[in-house]
FITI-860352 format. One line per 4 residues: their letters; for each residue z, x, y of N, C-alpha, C, O. Coordinates in nm, 3 decimals, decimal comma. Atoms other than C-alpha are relative to their C-alpha. Example, Ala and Ser with C-alpha at 12.3 -4.5 7.8 and 13.67 -1.06 7.14 Angstrom:
2
as) 0,000/0,089/-0,119/0,780/1,230/-0,450/0,000/0,090/0,120/0,066/0,194/0,118; -0,006/-0,082/-0,119/0,714/1,367/-0,106/0,073/-0,077/0,109/0,090/-0,026/0,220
This chain:
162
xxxx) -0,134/-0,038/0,039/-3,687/-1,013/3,151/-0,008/0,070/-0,135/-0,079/0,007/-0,213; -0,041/-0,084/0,131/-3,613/-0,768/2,844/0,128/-0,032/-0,015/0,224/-0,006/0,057; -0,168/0,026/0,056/-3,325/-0,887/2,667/-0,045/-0,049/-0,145/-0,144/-0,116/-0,173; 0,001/0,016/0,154/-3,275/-0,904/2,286/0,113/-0,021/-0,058/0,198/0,068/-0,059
xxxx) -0,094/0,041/0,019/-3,039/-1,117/2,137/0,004/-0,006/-0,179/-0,069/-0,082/-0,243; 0,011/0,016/0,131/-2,972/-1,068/1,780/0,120/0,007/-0,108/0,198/0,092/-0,066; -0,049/0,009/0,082/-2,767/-1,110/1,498/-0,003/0,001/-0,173/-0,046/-0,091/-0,242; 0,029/-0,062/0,146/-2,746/-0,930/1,136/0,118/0,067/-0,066/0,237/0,044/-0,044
xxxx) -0,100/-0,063/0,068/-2,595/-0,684/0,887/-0,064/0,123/0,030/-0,183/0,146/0,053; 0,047/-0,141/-0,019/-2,576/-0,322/0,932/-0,101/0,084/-0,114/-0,079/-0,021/-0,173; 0,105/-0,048/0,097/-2,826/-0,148/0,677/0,098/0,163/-0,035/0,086/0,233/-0,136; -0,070/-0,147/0,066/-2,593/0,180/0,659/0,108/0,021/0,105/0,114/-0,026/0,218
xxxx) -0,090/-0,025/-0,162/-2,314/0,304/0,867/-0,087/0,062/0,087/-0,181/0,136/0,057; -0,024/-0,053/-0,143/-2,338/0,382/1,216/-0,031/0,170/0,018/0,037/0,232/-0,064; 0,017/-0,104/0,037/-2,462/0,736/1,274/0,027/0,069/0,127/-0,039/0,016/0,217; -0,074/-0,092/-0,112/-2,294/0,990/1,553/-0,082/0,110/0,036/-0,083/0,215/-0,028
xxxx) 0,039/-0,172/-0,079/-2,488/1,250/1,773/0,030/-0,040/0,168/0,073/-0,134/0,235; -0,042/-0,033/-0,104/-2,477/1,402/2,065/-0,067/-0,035/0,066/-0,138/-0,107/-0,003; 0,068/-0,013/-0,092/-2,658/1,375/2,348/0,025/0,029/0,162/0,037/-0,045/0,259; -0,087/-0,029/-0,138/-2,544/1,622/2,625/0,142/-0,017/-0,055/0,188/0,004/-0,167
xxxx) -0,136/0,004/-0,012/-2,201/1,548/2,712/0,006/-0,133/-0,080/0,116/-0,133/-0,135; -0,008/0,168/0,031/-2,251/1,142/2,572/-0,036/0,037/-0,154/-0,105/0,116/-0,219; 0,014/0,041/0,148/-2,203/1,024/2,253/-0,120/-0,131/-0,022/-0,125/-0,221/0,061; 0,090/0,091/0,024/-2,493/0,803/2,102/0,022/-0,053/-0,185/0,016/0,018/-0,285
xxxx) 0,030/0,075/0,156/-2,478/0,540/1,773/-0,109/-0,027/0,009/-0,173/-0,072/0,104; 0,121/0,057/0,050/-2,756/0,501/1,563/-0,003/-0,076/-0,095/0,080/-0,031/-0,174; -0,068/0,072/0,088/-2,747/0,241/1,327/-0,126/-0,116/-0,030/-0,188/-0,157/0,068; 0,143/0,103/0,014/-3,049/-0,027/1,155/0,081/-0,120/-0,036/0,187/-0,127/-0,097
xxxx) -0,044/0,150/0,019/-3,005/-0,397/1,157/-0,084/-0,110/-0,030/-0,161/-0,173/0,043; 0,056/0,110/0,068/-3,115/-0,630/0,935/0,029/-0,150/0,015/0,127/-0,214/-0,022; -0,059/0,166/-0,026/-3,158/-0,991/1,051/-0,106/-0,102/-0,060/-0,228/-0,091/-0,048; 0,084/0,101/0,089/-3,288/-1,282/0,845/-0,084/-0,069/0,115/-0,057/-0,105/0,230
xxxx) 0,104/0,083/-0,121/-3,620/-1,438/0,976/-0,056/-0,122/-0,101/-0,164/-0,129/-0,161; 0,091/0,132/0,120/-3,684/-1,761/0,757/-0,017/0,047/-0,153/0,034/0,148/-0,203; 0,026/-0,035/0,112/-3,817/-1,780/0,423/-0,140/0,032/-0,035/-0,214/-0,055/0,011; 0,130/0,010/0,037/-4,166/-1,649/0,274/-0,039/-0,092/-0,061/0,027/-0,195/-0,073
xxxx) 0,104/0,107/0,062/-4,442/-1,829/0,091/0,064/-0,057/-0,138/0,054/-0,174/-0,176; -0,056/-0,021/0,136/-4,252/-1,755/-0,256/0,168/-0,110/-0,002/0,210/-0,172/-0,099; -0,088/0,110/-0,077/-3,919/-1,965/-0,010/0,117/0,138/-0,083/0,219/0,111/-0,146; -0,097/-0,107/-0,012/-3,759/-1,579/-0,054/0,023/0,047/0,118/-0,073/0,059/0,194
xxxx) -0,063/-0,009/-0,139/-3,559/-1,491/0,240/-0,081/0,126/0,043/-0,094/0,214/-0,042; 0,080/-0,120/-0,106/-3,775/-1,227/0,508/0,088/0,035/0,083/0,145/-0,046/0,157; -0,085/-0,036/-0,086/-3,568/-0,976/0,674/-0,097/0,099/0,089/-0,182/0,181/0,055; 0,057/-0,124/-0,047/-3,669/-0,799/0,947/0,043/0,103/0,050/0,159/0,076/0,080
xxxx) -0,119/-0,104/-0,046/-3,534/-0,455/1,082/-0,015/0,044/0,136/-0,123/0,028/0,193; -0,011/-0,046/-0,163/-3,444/-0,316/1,435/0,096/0,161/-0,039/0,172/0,185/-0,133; -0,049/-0,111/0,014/-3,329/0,017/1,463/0,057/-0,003/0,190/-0,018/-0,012/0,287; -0,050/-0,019/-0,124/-3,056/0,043/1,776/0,055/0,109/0,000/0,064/0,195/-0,088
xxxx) -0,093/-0,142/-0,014/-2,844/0,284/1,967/0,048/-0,105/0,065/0,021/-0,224/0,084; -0,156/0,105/-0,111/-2,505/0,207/2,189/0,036/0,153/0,076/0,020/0,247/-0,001; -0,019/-0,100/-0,067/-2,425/0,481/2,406/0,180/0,007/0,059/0,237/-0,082/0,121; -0,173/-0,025/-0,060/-2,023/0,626/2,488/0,108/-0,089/-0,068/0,138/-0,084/-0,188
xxxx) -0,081/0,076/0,081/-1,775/0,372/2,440/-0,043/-0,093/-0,092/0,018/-0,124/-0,195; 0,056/0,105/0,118/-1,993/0,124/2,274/-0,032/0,059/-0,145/-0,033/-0,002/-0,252; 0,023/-0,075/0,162/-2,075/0,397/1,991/0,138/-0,005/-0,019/0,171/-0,075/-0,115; -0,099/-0,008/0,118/-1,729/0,462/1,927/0,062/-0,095/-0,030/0,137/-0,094/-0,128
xxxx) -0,055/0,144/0,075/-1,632/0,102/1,911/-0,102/-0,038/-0,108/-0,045/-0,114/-0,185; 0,104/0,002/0,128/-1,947/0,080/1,642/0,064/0,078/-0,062/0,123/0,038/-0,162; -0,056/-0,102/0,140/-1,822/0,367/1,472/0,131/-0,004/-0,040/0,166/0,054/-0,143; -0,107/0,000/0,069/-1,476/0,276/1,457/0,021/-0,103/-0,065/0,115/-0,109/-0,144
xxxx) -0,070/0,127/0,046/-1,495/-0,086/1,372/-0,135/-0,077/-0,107/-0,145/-0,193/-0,148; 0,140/0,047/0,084/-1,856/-0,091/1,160/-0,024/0,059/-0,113/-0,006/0,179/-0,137; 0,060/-0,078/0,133/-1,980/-0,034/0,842/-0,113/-0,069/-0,070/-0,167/-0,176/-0,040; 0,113/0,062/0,031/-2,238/-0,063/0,615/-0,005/-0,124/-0,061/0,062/-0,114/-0,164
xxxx) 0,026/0,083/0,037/-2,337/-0,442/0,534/0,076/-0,084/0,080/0,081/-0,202/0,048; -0,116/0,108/-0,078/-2,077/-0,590/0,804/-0,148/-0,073/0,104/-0,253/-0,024/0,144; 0,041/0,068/-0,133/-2,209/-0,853/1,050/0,029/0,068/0,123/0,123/0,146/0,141; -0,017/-0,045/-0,112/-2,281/-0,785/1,398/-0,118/-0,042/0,091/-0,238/-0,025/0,066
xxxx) 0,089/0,045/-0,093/-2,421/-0,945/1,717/-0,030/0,108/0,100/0,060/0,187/0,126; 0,060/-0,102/-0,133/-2,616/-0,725/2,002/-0,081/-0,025/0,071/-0,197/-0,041/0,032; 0,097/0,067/-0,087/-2,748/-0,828/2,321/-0,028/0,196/0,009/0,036/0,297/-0,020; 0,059/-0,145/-0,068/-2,977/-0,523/2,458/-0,114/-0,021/0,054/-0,168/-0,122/0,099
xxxx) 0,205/0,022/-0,060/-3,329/-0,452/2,561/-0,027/0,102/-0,072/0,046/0,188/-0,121; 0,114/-0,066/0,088/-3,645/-0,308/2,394/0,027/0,156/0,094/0,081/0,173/0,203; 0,038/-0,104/-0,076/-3,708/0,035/2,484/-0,113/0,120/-0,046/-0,086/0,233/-0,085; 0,155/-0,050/0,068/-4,047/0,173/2,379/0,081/0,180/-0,043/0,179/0,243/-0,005
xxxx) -0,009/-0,155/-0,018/-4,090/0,531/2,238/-0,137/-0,018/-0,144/-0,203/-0,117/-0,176; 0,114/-0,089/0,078/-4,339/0,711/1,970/0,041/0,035/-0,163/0,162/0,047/-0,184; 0,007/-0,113/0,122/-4,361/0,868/1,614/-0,131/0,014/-0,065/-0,226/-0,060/-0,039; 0,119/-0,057/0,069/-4,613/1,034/1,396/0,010/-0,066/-0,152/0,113/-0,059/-0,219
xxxx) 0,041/0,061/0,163/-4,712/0,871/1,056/-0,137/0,069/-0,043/-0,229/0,053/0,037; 0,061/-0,071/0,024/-4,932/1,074/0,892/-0,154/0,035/0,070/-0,270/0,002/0,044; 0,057/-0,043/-0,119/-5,083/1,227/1,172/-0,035/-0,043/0,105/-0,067/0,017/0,207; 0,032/0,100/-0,127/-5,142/0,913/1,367/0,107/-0,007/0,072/0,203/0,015/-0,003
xxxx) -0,106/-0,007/-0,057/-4,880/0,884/1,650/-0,020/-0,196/-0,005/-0,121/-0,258/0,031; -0,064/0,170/-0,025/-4,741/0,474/1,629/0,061/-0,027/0,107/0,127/0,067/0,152; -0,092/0,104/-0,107/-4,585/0,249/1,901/0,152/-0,011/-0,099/0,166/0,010/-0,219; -0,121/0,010/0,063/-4,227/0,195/1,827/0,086/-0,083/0,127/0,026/-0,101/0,233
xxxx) -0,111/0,017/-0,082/-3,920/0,056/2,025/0,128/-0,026/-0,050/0,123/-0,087/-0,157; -0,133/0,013/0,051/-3,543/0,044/1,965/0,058/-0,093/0,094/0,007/-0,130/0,200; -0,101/0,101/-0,100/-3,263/-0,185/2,107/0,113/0,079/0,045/0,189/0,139/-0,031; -0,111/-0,086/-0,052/-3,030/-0,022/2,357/0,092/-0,109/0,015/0,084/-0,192/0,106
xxxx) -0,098/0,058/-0,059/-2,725/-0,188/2,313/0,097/-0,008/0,138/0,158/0,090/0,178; -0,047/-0,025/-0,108/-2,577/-0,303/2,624/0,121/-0,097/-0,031/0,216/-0,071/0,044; -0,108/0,040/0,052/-2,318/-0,560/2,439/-0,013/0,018/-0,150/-0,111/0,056/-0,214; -0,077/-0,012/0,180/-2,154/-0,560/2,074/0,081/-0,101/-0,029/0,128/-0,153/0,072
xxxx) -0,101/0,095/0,077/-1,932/-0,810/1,850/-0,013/-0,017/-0,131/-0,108/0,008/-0,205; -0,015/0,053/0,158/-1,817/-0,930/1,537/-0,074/-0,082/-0,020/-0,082/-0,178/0,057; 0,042/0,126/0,007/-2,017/-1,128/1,389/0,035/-0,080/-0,136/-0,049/-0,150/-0,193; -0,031/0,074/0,073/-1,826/-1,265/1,135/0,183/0,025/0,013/0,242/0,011/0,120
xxxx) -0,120/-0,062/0,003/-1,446/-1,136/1,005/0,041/0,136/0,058/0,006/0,243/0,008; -0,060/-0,168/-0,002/-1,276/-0,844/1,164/0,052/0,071/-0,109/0,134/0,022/-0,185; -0,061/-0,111/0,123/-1,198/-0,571/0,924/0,036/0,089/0,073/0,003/0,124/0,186; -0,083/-0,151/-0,029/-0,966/-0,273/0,908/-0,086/0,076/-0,094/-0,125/0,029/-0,201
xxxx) 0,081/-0,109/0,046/-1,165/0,045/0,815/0,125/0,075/-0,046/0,184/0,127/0,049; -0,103/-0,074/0,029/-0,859/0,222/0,576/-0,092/0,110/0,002/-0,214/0,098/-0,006; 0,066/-0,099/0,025/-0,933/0,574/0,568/-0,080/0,057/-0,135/-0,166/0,145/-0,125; 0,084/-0,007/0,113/-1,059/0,579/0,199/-0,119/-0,068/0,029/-0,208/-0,027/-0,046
xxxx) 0,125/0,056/-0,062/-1,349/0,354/0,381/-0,009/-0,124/-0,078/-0,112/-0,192/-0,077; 0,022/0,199/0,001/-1,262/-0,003/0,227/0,075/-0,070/0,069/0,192/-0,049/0,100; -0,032/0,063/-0,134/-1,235/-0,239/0,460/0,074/-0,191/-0,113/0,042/-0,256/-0,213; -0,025/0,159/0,036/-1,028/-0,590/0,427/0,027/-0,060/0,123/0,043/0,008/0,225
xxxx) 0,024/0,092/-0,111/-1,018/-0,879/0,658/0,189/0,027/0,093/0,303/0,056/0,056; -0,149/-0,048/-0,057/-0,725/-0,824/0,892/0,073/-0,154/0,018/0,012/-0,251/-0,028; -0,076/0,100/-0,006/-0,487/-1,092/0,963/0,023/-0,052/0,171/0,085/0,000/0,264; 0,025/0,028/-0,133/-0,583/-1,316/1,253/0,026/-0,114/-0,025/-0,061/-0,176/-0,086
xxxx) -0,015/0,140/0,011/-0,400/-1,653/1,258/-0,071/-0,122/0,141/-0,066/-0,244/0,154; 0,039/0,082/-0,102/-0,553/-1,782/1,557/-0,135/0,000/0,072/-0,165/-0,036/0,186; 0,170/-0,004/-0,014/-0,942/-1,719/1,527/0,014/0,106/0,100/-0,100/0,153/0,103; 0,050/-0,114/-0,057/-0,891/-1,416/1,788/0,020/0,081/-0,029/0,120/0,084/-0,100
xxxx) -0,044/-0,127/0,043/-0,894/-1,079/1,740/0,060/0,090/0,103/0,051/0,065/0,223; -0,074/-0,076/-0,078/-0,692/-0,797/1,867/-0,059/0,100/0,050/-0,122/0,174/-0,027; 0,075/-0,148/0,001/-0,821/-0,521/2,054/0,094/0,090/0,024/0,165/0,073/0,123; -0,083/-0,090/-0,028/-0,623/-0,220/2,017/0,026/0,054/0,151/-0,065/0,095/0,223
xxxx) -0,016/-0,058/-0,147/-0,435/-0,112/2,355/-0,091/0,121/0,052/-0,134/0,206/-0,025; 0,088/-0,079/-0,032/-0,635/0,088/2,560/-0,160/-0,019/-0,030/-0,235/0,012/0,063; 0,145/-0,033/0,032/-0,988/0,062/2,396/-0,060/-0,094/0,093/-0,177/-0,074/0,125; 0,089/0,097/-0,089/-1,053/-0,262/2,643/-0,077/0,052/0,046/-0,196/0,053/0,015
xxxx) 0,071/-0,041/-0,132/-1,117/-0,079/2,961/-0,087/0,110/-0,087/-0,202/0,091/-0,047; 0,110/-0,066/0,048/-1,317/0,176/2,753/-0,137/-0,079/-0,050/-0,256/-0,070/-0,020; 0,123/0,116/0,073/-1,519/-0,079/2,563/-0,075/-0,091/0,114/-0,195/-0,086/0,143; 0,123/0,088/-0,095/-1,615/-0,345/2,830/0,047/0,048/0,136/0,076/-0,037/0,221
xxxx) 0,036/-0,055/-0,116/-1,593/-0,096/3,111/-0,201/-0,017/0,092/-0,293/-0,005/0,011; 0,113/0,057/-0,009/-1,928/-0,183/3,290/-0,093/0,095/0,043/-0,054/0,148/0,147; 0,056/-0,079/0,032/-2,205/0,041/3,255/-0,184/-0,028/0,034/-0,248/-0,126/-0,003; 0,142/0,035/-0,024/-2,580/0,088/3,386/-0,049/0,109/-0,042/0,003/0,219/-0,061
xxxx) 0,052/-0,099/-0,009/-2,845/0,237/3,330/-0,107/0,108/0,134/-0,202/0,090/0,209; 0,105/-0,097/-0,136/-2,967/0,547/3,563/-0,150/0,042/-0,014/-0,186/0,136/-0,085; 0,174/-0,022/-0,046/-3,353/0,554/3,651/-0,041/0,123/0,009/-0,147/0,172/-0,032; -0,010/-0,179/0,007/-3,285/0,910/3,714/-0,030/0,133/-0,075/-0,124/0,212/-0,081
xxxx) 0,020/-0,077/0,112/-3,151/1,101/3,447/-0,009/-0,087/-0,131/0,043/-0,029/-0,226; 0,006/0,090/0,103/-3,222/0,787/3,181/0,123/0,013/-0,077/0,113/0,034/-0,198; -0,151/0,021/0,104/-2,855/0,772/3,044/0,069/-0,132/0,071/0,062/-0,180/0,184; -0,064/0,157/-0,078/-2,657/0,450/3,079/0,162/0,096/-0,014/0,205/0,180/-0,093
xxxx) -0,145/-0,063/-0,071/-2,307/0,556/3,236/0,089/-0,060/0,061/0,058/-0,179/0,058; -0,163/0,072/-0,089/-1,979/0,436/3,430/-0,029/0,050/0,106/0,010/0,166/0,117; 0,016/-0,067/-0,110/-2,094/0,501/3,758/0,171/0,063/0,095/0,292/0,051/0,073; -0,151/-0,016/-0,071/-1,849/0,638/4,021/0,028/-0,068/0,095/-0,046/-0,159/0,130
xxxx) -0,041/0,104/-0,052/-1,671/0,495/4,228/-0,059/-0,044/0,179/-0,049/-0,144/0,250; 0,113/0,035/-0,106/-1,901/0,543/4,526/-0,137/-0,039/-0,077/-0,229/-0,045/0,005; 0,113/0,061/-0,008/-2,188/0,418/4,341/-0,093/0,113/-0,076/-0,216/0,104/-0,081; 0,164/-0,118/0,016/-2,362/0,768/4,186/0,039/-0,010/-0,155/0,142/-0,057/-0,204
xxxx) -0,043/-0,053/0,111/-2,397/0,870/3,852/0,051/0,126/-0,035/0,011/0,232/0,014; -0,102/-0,144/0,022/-2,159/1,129/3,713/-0,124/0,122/-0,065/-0,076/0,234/-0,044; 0,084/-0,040/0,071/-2,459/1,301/3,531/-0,076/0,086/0,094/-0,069/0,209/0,093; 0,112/-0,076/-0,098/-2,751/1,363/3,841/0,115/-0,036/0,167/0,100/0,025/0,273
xxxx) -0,040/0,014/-0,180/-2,525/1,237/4,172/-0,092/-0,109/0,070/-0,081/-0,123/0,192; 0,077/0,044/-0,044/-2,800/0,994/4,203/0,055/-0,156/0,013/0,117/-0,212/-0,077; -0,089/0,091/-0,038/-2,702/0,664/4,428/-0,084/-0,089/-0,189/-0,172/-0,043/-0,262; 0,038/0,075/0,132/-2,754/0,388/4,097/-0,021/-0,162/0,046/0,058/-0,216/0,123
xx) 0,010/0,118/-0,049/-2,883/0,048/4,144/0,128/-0,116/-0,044/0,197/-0,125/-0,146; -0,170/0,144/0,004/-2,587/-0,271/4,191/-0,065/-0,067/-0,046/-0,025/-0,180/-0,077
């Protein structure tokens, strides 16, 4: 099973590109792993993405140093360090949450705790079915998507596994 369950603080905001027609967040997450020898706290980092609605619920409701839980899976890839190519992998978010207070993002970009008398939070109308609309990924053209409603992906037409 690949699944990665984690919980941290964002290391910077949330970062917006394209990819194709899909939107992709990029964003590093710092989560405490115990204490060193010295009994100073060890963080370690993950570098994820969230793909479509899950980026723009990251990008509308995240910032830098906020809490935040993310189930996902590993997903290998590459880079060059001075000239040697390295192993690497990122976490494709496949869920998101608060992981502490909800905040309002004012447009000057400070955030305060919103006003939630009953430990839940609100999700603005509409963003549900965008947000936990349910989403796979295609084997195909490697993009995770809203299949259609026969079963293909909107992307290649290709049937998608249930």
């Amino acid at each position: 099973m690949n699944q990665i369950i984690l919980s941290g603080h964002l290391g910077d905001d949330p970062k917006i590109v394209m990819a194709g027609d899909h939107k992709k967040a990029l964003f590093s997450l710092a989560v405490r792993d115990g204490l060193d020898k010295e009994g100073q706290p060890k963080t370690l980092w993950f570098y994820c993405e969230a793909w479509d609605g899950r980026a723009e619920f990251i990008n509308a409701h995240f910032r830098k140093g906020q809490r935040i839980e993310v189930i996902g899976k590993a997903v290998p890839g590459t880079f060059e360090k001075n000239g040697i190519i390295q192993s690497s992998f990122r976490v494709q978010c496949q869920s998101v949450d608060f992981g502490g207070p909800k905040t309002e993002n004012t447009s000057s970009g400070d955030s305060k705790p919103s006003e939630v008398g009953d430990g839940f939070m609100n999700i603005p109308e509409g963003l549900e079915e965008d947000v936990f609309a349910e989403t796979v990924f295609c084997p195909n053209c490697f993009n995770e998507v809203r299949p259609n409603p026969d079963n293909t992906c909107p992307n290649c037409n290709s049937t998608l596994p249930r």
